[in-house]
MIGUVO-851802 format. One record per residue (C-alpha): residue in three letters; x, y, z. Coordinates in steps of 0.5 Angstrom, whole numbers, padded with zeros to 4 digits, always signed. Example, Ala and Ser with C-alpha at 12.3 -4.5 7.8 and 13.67 -1.06 7.14 Angstrom:
ALA+0025-0009+0016SER+0027-0002+0014
# end
This chain:
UNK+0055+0006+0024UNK+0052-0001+0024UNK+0045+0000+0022UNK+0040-0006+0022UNK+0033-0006+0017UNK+0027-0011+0020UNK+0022-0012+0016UNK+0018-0019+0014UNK+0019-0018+0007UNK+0025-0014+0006UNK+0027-0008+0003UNK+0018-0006+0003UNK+0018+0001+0004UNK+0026+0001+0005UNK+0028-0001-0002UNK+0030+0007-0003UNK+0033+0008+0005UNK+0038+0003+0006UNK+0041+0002+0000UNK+0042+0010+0001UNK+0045+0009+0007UNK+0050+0004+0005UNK+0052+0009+0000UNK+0053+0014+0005UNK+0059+0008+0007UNK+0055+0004+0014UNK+0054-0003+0015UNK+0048-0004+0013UNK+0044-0012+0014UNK+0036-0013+0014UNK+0032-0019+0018UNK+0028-0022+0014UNK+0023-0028+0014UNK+0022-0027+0006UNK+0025-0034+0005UNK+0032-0033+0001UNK+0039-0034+0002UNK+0044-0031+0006UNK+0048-0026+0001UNK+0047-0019-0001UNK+0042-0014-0004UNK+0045-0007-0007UNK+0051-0008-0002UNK+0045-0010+0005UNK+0046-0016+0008UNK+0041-0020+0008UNK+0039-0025+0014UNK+0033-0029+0013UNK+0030-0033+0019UNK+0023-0037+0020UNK+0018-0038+0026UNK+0018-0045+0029UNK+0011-0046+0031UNK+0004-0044+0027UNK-0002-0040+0031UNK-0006-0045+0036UNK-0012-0048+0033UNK-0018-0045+0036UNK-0015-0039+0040UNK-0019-0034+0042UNK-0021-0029+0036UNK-0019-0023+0040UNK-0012-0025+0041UNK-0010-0030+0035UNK-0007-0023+0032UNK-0001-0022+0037UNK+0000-0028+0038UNK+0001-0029+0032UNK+0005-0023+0033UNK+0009-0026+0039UNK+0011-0032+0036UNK+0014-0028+0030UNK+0017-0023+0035UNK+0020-0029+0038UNK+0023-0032+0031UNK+0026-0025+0031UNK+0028-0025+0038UNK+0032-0032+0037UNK+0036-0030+0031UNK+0038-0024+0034UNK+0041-0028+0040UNK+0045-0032+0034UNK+0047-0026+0031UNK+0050-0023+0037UNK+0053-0028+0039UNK+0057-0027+0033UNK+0059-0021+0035UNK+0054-0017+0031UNK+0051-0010+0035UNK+0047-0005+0031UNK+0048+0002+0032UNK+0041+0004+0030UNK+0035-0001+0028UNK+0029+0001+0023UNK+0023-0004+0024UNK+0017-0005+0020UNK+0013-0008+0027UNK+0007-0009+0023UNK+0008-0016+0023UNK+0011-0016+0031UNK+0019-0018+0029UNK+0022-0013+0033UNK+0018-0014+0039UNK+0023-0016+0043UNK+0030-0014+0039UNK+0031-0008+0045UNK+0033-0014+0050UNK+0038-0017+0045UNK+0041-0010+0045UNK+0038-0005+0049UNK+0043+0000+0047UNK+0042+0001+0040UNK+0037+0007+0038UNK+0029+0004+0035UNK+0026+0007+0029UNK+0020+0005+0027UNK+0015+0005+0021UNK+0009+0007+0023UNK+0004+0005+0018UNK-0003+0005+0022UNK-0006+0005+0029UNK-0013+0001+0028UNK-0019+0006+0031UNK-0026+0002+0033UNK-0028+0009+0029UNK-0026+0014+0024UNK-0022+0009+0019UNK-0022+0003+0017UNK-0027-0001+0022UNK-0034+0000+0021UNK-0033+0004+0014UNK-0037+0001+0009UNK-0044-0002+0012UNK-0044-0008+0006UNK-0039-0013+0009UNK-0041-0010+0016UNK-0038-0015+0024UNK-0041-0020+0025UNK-0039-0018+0033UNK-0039-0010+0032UNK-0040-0010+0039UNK-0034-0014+0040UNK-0030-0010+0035UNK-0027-0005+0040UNK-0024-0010+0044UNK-0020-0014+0039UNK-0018-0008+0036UNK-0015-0006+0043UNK-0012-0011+0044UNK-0010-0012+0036UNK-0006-0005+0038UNK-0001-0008+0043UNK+0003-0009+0038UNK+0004-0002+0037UNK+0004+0000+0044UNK+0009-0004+0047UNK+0013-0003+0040UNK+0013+0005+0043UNK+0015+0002+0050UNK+0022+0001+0047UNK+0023+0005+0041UNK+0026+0012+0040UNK+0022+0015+0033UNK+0018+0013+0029UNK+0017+0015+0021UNK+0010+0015+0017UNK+0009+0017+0011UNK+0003+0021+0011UNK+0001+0025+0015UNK-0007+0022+0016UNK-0003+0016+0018UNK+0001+0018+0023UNK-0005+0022+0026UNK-0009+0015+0028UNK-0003+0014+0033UNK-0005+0016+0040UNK-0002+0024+0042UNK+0002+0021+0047UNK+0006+0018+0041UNK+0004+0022+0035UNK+0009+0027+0038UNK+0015+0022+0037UNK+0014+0020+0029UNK+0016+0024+0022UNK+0012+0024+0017UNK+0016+0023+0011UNK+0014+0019+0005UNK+0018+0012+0003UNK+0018+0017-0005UNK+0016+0016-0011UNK+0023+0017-0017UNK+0019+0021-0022UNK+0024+0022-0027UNK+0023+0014-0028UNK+0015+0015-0027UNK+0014+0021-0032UNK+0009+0022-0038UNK+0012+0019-0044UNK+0009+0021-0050UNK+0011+0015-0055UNK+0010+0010-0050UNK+0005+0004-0052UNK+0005-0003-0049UNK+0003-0010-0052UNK+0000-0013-0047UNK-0002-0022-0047UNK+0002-0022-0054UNK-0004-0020-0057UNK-0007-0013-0054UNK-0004-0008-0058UNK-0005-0001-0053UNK-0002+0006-0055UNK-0004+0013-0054UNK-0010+0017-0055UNK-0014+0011-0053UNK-0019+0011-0048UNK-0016+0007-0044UNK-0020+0007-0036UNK-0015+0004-0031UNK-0015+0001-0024UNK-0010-0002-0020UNK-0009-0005-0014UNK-0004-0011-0011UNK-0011-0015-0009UNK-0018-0014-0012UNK-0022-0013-0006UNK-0027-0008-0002UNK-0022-0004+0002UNK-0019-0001-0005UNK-0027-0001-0007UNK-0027-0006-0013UNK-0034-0008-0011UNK-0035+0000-0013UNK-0031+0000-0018UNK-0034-0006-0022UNK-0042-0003-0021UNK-0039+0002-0025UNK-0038-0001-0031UNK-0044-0002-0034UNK-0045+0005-0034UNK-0038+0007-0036UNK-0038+0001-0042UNK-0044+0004-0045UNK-0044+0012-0045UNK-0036+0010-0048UNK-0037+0004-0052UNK-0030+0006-0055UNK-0026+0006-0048UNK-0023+0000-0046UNK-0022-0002-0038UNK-0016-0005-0036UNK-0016-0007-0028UNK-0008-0009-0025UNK-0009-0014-0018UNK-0009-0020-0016UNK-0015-0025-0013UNK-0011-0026-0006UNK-0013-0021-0001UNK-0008-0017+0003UNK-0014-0013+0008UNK-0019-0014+0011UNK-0024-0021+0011UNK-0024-0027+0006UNK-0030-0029+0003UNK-0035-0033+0006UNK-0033-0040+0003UNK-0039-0042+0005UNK-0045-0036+0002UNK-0039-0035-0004UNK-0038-0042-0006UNK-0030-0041-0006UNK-0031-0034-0010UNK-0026-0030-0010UNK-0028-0023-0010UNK-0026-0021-0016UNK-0030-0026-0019UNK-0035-0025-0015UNK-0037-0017-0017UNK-0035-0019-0024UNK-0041-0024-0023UNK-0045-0019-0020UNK-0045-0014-0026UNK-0044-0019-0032UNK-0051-0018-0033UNK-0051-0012-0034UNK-0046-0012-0039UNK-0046-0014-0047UNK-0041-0019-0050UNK-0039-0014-0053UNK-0038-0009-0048UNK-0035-0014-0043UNK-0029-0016-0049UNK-0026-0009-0047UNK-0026-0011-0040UNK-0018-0013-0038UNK-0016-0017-0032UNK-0009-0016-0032UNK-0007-0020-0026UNK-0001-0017-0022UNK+0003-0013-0028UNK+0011-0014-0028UNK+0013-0007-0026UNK+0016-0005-0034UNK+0009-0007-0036UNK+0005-0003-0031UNK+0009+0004-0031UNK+0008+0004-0039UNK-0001+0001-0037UNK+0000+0008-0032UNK+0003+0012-0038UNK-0003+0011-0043UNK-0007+0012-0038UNK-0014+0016-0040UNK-0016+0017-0033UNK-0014+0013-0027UNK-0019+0010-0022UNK-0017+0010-0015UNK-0021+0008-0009UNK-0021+0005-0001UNK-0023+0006+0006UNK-0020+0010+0011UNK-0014+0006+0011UNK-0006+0006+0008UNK-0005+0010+0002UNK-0002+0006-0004UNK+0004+0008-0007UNK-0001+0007-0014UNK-0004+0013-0013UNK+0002+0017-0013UNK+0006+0014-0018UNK-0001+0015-0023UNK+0000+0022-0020UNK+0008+0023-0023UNK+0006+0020-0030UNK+0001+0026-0030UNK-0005+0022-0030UNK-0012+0025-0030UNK-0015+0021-0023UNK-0021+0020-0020UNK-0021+0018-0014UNK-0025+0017-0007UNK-0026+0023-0002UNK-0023+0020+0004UNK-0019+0022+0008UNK-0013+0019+0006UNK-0013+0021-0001UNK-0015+0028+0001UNK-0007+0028+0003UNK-0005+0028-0004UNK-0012+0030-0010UNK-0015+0036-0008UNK-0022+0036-0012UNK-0022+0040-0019UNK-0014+0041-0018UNK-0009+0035-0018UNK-0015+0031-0019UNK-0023+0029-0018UNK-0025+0026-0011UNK-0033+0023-0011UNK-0037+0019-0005UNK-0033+0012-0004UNK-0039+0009-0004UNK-0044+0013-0011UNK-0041+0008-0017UNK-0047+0013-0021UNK-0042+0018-0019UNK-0035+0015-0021UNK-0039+0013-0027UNK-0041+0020-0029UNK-0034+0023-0027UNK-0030+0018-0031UNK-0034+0020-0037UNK-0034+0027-0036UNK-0027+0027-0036UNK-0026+0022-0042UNK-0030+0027-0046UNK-0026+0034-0044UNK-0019+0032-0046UNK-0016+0039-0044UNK-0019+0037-0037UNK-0016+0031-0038UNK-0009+0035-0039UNK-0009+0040-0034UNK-0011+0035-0028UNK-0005+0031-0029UNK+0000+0036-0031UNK-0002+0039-0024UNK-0002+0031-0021UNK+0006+0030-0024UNK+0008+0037-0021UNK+0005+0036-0014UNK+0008+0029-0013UNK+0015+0033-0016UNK+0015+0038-0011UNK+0012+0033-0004UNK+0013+0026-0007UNK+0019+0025-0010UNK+0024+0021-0008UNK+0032+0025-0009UNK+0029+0031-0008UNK+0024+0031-0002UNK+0024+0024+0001UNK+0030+0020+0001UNK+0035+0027+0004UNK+0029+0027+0010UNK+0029+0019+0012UNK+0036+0020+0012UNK+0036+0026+0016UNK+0032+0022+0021UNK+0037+0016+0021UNK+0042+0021+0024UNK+0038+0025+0028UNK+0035+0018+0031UNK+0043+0015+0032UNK+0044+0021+0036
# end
């Protein structure tokens, strides 16, 4: 078959599937509009494409998103027709429409099956909208109806596409019933034979930071430092954590950028990230002393951040009712003893007292208190992330369970 992958930052969530597919011996090419030139990827062809045009300054704030979406769409849209005047007809399409590429693919070839990943349907309630009162709306009333209309993108992708694939079974219920009962859920998978508990590791981290086993090593992991990974909450509960293990060392992975929800204010912030601005916020409450062991690592290259996760003493992970991170699993298949928040999407993979520990989102008092305990228990410690590792074996792992059910899906999507 010829199979077609659409995604703004190819491979994303397809790194395992396509190469699989071309191994099964397909065709396999990937849109992208990741700036990169033409040319191979693990046997996929890579068609990389651009938009012309930016969003219009002062739209309306309620449609700037599609139409960001639509003129994304239309870049694809354009490709596509360059493509099929070369003679290219996929058999099969799988498109990440989050960012609104594959909108109108279905009328360039209309006779090739849609698959679409479905990452999230955005609710005025019940998720992420609304959750944390502290960096409430400014227009609250308003939000219902930009979020209507933010979910176009996904209604008139549904209007086209013939299955879709989520990873988790919370994410695929935020989608409406009507199209709920047309998505799989299999997750994108985690190689837990790659990612598996390494008794001798140690890591050097700047050239001078020296980590190895049996330390009290606290860590947190995010791509972006912000609220919707609770970062605000994880540094209130530095001071306390700092000062009952004053031998423990916190080691927090994430960038300045952000990748959901809002900026901050440039103007009540002074051009802060929030990174900086909760480490602001609680450096008073934190001796010198105290603070020297407080490491902000930026974004790790993936062969320092497996060994940062295998020295892990206990892992923290936090966010909104919201996408889950591939970080939480992958802490779960080095075996790491994890506190995390107790909400709904965490609640798929940590069952308190067995594959980890959940507390309130917003109780920092709390986290504090259940990273302390664990950091003075190590047989607890032990027992969480050995059953942590064999839950992420027996759902998330990536050869046995994953990738032979996506592949399952593909074929039963191609008819």
């Amino acid at each position: 078959m010829n199979i077609l992958f659409v995604h703004q930052n190819f491979p994303g969530q397809f790194k395992h599937l396509a190469p699989a597919l071309v191994r099964q011996g397909h065709r396999v090419s990937a849109m992208t509009m990741r700036q990169t030139e033409p040319g191979l990827w693990q046997g996929v062809r890579i068609l990389p494409y651009r938009a012309q045009r930016g969003t219009t300054p002062g739209v309306h704030p309620w449609v700037q998103d599609f139409e960001t979406k639509a003129i994304r769409g239309e870049a694809c849209f354009r490709a596509a027709l360059a493509l099929q005047r070369e003679g290219f007809e996929p058999d099969v399409i799988v498109a990440h429409p989050g960012w609104g590429e594959s909108l109108f693919l279905k009328e360039v070839w209309p006779r090739a099956r849609l698959g679409l990943y479905c990452e999230f349907f955005y609710q005025a309630q019940g998720a992420d909208a609304g959750f944390d009162a502290e960096f409430a709306s400014t227009d609250p009333a308003g939000d219902a109806c930009r979020l209507r209309l933010k979910n176009l993108n996904n209604l008139l992708h549904f209007e086209v596409a013939d299955a879709g694939l989520s990873p988790t079974q919370w994410q695929a219920s935020t989608f409406p019933v009507p199209l709920r009962d047309r998505i799989t859920v299999v997750h994108d998978g985690i190689d837990t034979a790659a990612l598996a508990p390494r008794p001798d590791v140690s890591l050097t981290l700047n050239g001078s930071l020296r980590l190895e086993r049996g330390g009290e090593i606290i860590t947190f992991v995010n791509r972006q430092l912000e609220p919707y990974r609770g970062y605000h909450v994880f540094m209130r509960a530095l001071p306390e954590i700092l000062r009952c293990r004053p031998r423990a060392r916190v080691m927090i992975v994430g960038g300045e950028g952000v990748s959901y929800g809002a900026a901050p204010d440039p103007v009540r912030h002074g051009g802060r990230s929030w990174r900086r601005i909760f480490a602001d916020e609680v450096r008073p409450l934190i001796s010198d002393a105290d603070w020297a062991r407080v490491h902000f690592l930026g974004n790790l290259p993936y062969q320092q951040f497996v060994p940062l996760l295998q020295l892990s003493a206990v892992h923290v992970y936090l966010t909104y009712p919201f996408v889950l991170s591939w970080s939480l699993l992958e802490a779960m298949s080095v075996g790491c003893a994890i506190v995390a928040s107790d909400t709904a999407p965490v609640r798929e993979a940590i069952v308190h007292g067995e594959t980890g520990r959940l507390v309130d989102f917003f109780d920092a008092a709390g986290l504090a208190q259940q990273v302390c305990e664990l950091l003075d228990d190590p047989a607890e410690r032990a027992r969480l992330g050995q059953q942590a590792r064999a839950f992420a074996r027996e759902r998330y792992d990536l050869s046995t369970a994953c990738l032979p059910r996506q592949l399952a899906w593909v074929g039963e999507l191609a008819g």
